[in-house]
N, CA, C and O atoms as a printed pandas DataFrame, in Angstrom:
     atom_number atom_name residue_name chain_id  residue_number  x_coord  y_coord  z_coord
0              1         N          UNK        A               1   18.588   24.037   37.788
1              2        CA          UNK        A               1   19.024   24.152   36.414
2              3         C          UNK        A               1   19.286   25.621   36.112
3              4         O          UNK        A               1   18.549   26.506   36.548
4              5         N          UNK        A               2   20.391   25.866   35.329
5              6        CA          UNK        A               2   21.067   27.260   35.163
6              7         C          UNK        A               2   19.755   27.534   34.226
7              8         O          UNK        A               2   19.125   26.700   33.576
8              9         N          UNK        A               3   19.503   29.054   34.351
9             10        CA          UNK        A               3   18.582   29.958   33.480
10            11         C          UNK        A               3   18.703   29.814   32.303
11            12         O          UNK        A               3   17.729   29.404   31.671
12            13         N          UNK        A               4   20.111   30.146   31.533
13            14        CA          UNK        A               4   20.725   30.145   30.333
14            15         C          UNK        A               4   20.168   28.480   29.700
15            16         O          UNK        A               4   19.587   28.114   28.679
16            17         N          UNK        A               5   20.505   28.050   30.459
17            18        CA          UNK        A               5   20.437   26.121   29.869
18            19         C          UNK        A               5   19.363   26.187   29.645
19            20         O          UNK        A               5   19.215   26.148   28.423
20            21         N          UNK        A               6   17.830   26.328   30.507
21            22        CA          UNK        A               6   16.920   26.486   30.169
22            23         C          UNK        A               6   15.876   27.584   29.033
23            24         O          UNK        A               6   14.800   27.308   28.502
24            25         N          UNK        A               7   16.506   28.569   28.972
25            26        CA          UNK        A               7   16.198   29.536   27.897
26            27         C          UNK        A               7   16.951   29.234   26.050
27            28         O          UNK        A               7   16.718   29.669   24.922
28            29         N          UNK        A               8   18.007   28.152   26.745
29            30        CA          UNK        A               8   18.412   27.655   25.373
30            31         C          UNK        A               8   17.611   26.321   24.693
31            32         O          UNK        A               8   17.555   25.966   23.516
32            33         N          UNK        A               9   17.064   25.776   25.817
33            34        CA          UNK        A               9   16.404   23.993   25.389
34            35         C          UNK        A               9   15.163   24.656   24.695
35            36         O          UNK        A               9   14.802   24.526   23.525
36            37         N          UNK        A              10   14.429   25.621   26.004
37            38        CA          UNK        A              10   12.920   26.396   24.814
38            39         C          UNK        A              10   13.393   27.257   23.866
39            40         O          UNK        A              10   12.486   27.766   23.209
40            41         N          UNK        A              11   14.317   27.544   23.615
41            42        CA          UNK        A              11   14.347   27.954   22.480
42            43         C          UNK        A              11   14.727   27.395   20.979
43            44         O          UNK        A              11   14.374   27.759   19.858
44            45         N          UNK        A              12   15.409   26.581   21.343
45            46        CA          UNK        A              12   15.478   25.244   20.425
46            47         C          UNK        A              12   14.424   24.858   20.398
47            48         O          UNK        A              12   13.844   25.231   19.378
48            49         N          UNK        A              13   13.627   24.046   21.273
49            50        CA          UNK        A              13   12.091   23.703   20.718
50            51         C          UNK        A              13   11.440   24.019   20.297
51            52         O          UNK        A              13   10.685   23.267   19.681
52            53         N          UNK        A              14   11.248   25.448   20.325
53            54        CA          UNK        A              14   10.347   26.664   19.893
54            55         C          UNK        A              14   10.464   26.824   18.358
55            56         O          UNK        A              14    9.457   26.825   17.650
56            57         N          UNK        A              15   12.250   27.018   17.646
57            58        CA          UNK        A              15   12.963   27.290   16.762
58            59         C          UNK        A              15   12.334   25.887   15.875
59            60         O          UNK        A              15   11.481   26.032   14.999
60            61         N          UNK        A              16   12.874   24.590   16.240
61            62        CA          UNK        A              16   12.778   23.520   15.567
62            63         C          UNK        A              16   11.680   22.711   15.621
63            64         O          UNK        A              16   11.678   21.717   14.895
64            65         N          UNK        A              17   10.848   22.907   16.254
65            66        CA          UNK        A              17    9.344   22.092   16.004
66            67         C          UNK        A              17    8.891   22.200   15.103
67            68         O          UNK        A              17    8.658   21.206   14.415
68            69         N          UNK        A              18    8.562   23.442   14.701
69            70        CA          UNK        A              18    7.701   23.574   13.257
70            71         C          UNK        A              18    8.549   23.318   12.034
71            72         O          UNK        A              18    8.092   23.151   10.903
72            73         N          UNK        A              19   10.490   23.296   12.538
73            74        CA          UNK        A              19   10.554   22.411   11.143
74            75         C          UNK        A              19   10.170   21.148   10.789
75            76         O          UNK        A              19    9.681   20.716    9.746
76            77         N          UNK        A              20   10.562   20.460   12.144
77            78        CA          UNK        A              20   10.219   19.084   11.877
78            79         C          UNK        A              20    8.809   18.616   11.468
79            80         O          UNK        A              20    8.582   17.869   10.516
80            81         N          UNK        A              21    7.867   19.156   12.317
81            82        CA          UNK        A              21    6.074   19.474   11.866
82            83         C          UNK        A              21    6.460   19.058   10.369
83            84         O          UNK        A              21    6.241   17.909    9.984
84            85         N          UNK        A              22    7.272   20.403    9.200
85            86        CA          UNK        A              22    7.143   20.130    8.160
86            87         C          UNK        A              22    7.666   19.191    7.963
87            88         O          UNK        A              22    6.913   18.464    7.317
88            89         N          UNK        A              23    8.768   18.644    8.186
89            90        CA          UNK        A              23    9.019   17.826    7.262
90            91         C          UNK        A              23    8.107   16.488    7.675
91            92         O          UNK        A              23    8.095   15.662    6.762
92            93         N          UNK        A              24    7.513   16.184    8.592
93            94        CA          UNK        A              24    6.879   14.728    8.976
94            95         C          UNK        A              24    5.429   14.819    7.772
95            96         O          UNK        A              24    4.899   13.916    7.125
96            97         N          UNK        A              25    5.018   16.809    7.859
97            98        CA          UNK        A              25    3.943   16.449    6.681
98            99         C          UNK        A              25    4.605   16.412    5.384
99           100         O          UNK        A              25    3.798   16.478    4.457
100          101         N          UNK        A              26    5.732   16.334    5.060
101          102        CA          UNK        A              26    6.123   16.023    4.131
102          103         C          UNK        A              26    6.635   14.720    3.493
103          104         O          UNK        A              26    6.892   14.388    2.335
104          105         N          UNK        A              27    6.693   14.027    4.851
105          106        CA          UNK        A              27    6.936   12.511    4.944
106          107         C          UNK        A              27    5.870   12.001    4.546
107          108         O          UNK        A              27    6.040   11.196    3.631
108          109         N          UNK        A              28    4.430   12.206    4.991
109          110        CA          UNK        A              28    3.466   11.570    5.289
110          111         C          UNK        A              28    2.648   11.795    3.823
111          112         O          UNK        A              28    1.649   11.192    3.432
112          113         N          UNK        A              29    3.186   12.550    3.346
113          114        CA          UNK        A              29    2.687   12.715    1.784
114          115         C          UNK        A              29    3.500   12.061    0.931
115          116         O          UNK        A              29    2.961   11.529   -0.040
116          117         N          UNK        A              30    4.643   11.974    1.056
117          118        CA          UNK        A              30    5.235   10.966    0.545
118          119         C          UNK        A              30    4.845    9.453    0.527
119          120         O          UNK        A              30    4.624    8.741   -0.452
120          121         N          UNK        A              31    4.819    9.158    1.788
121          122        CA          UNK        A              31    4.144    7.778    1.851
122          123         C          UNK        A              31    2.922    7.594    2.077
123          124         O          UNK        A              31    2.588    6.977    3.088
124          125         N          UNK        A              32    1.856    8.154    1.070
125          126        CA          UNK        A              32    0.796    8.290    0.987
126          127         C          UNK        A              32    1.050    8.291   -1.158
127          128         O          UNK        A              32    0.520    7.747   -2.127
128          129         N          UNK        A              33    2.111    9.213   -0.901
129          130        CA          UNK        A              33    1.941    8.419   -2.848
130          131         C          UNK        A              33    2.982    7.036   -3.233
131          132         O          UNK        A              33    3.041    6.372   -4.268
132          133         N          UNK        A              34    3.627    6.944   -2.157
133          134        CA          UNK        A              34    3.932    5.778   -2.712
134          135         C          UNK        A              34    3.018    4.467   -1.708
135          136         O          UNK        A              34    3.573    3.368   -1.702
136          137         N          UNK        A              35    1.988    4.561   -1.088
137          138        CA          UNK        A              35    0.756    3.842   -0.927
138          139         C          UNK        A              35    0.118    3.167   -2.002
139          140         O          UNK        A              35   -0.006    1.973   -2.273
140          141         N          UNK        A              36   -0.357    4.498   -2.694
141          142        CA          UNK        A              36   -1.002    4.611   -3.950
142          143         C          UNK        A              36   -0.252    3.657   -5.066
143          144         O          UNK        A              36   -0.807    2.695   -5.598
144          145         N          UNK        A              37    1.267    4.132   -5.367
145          146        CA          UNK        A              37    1.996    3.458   -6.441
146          147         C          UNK        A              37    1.785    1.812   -6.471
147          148         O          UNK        A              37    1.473    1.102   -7.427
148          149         N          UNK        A              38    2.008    1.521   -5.361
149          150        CA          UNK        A              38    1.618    0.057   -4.568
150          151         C          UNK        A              38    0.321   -0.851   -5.342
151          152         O          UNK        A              38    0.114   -1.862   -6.012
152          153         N          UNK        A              39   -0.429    0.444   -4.643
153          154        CA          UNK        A              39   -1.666   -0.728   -5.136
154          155         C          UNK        A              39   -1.884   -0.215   -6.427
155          156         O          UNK        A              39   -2.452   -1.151   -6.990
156          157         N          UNK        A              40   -1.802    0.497   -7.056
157          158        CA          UNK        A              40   -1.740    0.579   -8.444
158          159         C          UNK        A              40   -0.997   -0.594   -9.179
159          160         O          UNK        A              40   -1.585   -1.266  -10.027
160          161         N          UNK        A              41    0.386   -0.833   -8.810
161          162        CA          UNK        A              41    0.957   -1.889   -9.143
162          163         C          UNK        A              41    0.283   -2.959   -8.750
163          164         O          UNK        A              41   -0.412   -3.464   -9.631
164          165         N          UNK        A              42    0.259   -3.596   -7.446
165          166        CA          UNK        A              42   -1.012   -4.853   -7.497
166          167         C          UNK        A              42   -1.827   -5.391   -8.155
167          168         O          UNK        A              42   -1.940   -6.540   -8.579
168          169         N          UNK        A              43   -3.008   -3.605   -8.312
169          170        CA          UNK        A              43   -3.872   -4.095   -9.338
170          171         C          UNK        A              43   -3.488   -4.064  -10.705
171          172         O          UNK        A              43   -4.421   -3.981  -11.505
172          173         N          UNK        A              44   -2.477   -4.105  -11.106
173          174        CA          UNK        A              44   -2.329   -4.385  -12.572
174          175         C          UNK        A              44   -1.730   -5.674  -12.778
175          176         O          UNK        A              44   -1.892   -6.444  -13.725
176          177         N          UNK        A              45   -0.445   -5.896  -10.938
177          178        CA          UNK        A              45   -0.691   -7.836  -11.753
178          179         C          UNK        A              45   -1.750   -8.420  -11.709
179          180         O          UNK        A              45   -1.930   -9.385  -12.451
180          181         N          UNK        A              46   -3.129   -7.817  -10.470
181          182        CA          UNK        A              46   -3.977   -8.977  -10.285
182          183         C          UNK        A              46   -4.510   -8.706  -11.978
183          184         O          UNK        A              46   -4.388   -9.737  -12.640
184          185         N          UNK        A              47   -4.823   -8.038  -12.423
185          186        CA          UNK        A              47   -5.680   -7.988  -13.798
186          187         C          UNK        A              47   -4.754   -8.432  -14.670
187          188         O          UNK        A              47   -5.333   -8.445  -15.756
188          189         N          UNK        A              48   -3.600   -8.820  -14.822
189          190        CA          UNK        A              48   -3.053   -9.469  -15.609
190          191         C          UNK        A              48   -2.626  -10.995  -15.588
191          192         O          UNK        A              48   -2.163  -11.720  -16.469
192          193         N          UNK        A              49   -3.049  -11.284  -13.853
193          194        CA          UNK        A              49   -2.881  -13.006  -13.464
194          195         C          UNK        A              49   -4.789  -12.933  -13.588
195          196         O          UNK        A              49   -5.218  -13.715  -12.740
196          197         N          UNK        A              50   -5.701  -12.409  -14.182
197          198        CA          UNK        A              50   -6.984  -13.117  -14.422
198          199         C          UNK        A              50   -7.271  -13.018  -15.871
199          200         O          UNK        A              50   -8.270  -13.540  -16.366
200          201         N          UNK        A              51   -5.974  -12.027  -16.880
201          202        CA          UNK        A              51   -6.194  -12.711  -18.060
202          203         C          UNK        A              51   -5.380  -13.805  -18.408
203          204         O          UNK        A              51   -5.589  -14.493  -19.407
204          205         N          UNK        A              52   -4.438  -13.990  -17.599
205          206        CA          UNK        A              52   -3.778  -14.974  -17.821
206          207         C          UNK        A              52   -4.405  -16.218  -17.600
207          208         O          UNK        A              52   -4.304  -17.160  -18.386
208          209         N          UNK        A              53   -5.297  -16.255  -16.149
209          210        CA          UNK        A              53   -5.693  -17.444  -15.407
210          211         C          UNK        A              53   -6.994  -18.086  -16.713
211          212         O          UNK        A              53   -7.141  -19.285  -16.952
212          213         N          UNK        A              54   -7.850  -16.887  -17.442
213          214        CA          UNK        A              54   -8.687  -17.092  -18.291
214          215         C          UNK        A              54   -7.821  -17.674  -19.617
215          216         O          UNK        A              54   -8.194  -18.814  -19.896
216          217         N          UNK        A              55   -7.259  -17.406  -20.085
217          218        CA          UNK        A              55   -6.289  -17.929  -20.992
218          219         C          UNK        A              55   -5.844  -19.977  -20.787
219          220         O          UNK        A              55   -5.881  -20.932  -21.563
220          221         N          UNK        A              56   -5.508  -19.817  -19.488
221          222        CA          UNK        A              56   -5.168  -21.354  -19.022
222          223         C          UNK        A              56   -6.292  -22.028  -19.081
223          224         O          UNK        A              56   -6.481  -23.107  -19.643
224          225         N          UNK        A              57   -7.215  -21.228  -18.354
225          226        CA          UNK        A              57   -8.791  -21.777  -18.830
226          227         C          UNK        A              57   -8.993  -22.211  -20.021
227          228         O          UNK        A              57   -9.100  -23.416  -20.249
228          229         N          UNK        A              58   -9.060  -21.441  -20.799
229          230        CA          UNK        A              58   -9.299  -21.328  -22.598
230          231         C          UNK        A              58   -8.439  -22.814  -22.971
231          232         O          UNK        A              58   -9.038  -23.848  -23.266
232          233         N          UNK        A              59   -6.915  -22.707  -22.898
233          234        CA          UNK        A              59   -6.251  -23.710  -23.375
234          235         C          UNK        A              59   -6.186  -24.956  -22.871
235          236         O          UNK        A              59   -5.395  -25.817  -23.259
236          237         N          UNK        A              60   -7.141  -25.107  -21.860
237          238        CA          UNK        A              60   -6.886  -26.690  -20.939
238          239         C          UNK        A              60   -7.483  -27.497  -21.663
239          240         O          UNK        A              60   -6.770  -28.487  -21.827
240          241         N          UNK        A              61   -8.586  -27.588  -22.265
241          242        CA          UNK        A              61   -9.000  -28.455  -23.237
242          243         C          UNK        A              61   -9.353  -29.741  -22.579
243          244         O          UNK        A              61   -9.542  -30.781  -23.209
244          245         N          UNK        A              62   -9.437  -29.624  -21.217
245          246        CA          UNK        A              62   -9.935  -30.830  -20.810
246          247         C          UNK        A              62   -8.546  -31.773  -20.296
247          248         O          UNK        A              62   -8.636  -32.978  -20.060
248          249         N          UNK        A              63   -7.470  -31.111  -20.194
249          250        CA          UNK        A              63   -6.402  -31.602  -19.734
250          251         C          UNK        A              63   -6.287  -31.432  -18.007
251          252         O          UNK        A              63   -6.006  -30.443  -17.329
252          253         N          UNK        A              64   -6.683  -33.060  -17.555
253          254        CA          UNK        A              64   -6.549  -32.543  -16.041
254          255         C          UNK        A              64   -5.093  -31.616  -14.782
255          256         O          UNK        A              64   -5.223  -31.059  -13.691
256          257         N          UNK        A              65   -3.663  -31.908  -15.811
257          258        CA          UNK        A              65   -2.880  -30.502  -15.348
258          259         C          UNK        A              65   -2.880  -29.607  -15.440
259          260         O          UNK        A              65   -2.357  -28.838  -14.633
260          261         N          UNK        A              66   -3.605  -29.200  -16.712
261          262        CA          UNK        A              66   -3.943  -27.984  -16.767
262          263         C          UNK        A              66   -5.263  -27.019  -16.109
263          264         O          UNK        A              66   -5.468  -25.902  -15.635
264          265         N          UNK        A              67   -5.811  -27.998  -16.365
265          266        CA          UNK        A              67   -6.980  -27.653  -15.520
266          267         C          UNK        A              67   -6.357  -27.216  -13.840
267          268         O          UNK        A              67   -6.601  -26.090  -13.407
268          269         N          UNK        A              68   -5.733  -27.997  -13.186
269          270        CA          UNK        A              68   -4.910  -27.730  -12.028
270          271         C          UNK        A              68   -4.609  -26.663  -12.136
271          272         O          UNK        A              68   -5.127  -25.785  -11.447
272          273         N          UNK        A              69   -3.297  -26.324  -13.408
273          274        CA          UNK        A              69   -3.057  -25.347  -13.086
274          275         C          UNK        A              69   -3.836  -23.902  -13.030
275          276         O          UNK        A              69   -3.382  -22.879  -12.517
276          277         N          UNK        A              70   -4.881  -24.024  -13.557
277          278        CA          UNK        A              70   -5.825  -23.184  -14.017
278          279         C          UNK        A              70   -6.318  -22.805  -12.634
279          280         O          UNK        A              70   -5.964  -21.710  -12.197
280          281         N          UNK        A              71   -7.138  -23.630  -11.855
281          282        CA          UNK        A              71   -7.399  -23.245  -10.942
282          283         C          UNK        A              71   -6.401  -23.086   -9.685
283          284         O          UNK        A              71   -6.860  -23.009   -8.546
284          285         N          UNK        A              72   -5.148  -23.045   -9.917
285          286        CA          UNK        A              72   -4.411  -23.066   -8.765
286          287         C          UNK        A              72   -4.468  -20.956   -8.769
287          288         O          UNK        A              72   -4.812  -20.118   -7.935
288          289         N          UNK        A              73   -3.996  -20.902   -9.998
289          290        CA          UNK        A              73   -3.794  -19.492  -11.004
290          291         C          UNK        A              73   -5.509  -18.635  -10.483
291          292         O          UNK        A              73   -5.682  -17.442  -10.232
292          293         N          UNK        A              74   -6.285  -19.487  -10.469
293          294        CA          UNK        A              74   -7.472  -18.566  -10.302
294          295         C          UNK        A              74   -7.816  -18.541   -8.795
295          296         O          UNK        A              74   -8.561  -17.648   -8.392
296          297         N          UNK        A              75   -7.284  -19.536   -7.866
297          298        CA          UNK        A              75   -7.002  -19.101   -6.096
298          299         C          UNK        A              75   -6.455  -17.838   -5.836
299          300         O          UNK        A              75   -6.957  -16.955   -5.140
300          301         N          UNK        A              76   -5.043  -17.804   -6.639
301          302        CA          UNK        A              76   -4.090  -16.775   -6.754
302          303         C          UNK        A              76   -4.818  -15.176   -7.073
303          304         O          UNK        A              76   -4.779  -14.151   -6.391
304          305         N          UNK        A              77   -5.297  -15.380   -8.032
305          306        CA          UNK        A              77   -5.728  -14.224   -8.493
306          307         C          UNK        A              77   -7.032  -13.785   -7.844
307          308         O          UNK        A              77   -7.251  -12.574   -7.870
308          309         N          UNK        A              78   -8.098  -14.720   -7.161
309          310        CA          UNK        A              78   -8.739  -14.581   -6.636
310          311         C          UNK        A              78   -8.374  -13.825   -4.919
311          312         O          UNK        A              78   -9.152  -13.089   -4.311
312          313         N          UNK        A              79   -7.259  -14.184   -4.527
313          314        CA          UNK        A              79   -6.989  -13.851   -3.309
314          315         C          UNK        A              79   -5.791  -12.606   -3.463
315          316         O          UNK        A              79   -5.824  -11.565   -2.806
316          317         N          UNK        A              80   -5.020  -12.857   -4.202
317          318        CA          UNK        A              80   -4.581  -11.354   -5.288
318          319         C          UNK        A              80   -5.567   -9.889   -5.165
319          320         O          UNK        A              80   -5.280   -8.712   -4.948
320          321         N          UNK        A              81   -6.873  -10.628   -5.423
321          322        CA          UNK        A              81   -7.975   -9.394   -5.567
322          323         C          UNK        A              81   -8.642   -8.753   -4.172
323          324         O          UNK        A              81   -8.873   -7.577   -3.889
324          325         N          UNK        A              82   -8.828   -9.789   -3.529
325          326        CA          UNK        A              82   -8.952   -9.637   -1.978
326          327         C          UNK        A              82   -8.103   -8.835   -1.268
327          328         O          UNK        A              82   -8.691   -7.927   -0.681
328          329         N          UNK        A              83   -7.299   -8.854   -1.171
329          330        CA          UNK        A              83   -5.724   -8.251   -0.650
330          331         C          UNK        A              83   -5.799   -6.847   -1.615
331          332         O          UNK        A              83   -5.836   -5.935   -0.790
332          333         N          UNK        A              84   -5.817   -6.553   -2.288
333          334        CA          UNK        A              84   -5.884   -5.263   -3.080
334          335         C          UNK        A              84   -6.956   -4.291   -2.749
335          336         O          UNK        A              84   -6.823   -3.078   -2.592
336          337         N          UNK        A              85   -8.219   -5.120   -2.653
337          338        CA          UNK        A              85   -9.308   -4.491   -2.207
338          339         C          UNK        A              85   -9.199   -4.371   -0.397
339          340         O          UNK        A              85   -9.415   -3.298    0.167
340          341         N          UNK        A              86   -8.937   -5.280    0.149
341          342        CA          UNK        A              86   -8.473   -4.569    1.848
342          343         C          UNK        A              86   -7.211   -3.467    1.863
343          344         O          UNK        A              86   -6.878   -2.590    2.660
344          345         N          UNK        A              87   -6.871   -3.768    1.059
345          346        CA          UNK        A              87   -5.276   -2.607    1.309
346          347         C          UNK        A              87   -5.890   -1.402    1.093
347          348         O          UNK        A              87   -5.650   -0.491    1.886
348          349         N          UNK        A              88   -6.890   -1.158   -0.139
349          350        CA          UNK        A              88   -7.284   -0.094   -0.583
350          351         C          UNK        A              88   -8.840    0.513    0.528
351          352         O          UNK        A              88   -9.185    1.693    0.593
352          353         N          UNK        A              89   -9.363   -0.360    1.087
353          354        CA          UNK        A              89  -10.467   -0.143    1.933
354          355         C          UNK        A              89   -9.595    0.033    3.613
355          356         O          UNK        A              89  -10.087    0.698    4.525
356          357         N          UNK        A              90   -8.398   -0.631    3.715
357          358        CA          UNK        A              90   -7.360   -0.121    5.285
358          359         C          UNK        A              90   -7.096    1.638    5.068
359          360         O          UNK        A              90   -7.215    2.551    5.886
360          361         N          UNK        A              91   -6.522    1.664    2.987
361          362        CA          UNK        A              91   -5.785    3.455    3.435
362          363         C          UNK        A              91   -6.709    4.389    4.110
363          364         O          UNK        A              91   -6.691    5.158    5.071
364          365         N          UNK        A              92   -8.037    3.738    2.615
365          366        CA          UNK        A              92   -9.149    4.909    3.559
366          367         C          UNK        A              92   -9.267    5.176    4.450
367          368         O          UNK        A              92   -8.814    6.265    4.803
368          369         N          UNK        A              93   -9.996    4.288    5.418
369          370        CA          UNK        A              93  -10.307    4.370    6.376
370          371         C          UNK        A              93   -9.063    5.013    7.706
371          372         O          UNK        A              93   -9.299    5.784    8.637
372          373         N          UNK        A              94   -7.617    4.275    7.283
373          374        CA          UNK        A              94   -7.261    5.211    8.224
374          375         C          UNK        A              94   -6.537    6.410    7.649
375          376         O          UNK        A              94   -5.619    6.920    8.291
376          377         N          UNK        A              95   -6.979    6.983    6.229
377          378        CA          UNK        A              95   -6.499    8.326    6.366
378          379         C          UNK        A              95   -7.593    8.798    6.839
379          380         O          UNK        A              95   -7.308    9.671    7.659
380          381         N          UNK        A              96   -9.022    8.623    6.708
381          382        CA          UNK        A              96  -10.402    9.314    7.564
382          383         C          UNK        A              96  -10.072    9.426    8.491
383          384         O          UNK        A              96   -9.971   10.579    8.912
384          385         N          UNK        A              97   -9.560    7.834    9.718
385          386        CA          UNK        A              97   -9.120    8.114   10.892
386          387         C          UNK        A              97   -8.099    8.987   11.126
387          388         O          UNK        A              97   -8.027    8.950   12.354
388          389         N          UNK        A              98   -7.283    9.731   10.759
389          390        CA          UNK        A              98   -5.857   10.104   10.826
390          391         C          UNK        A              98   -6.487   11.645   10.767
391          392         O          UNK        A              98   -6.212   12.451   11.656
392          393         N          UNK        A              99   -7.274   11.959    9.753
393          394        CA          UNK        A              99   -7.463   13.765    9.358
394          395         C          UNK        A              99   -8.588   13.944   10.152
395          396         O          UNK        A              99   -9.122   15.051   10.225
């Protein structure tokens, strides 16, 4: 391999690594707040499908579809909450693992 060819590839690598470095930590902060946006959003439908699901509760009155639907609504929101709470117990753990 010609000298030149080789004094040009390390020097390109040399030159452009640490841009890219930045920008990947700049990636990685990015999708680290929109992580966040995520489950922020989640948890505001799940807290809004368990006032809702309490509401269906409230109005069933002893109506066995409603009642259905009530508890179909409180599976939902129940497993809604599950999923929010692993998503939020996965970032941790692997941004701990990661830094």
């Amino acid at each position: 391999m010609n000298k030149k060819i080789l004094f040009f590839i390390l020097f390109l690598l040399v030159s452009v690594l640490p841009v890219v470095a930045s920008a990947l930590t700049a990636l990685d902060d990015i999708l680290i707040k929109i992580q966040d946006m995520f489950i922020t959003l989640g948890g505001t439908i799940v807290v809004i499908g368990w006032i809702i699901t309490g509401i269906l509760y409230l109005t069933a009155a002893g109506s066995p579809e409603k009642i259905g639907t009530a508890k179909k609504a409180l599976v939902a929101c129940v497993i809604g909450t599950a999923v929010i709470i692993l998503a939020t117990t996965a970032q941790s753990i692997l941004e701990s693992y990661l830094k």
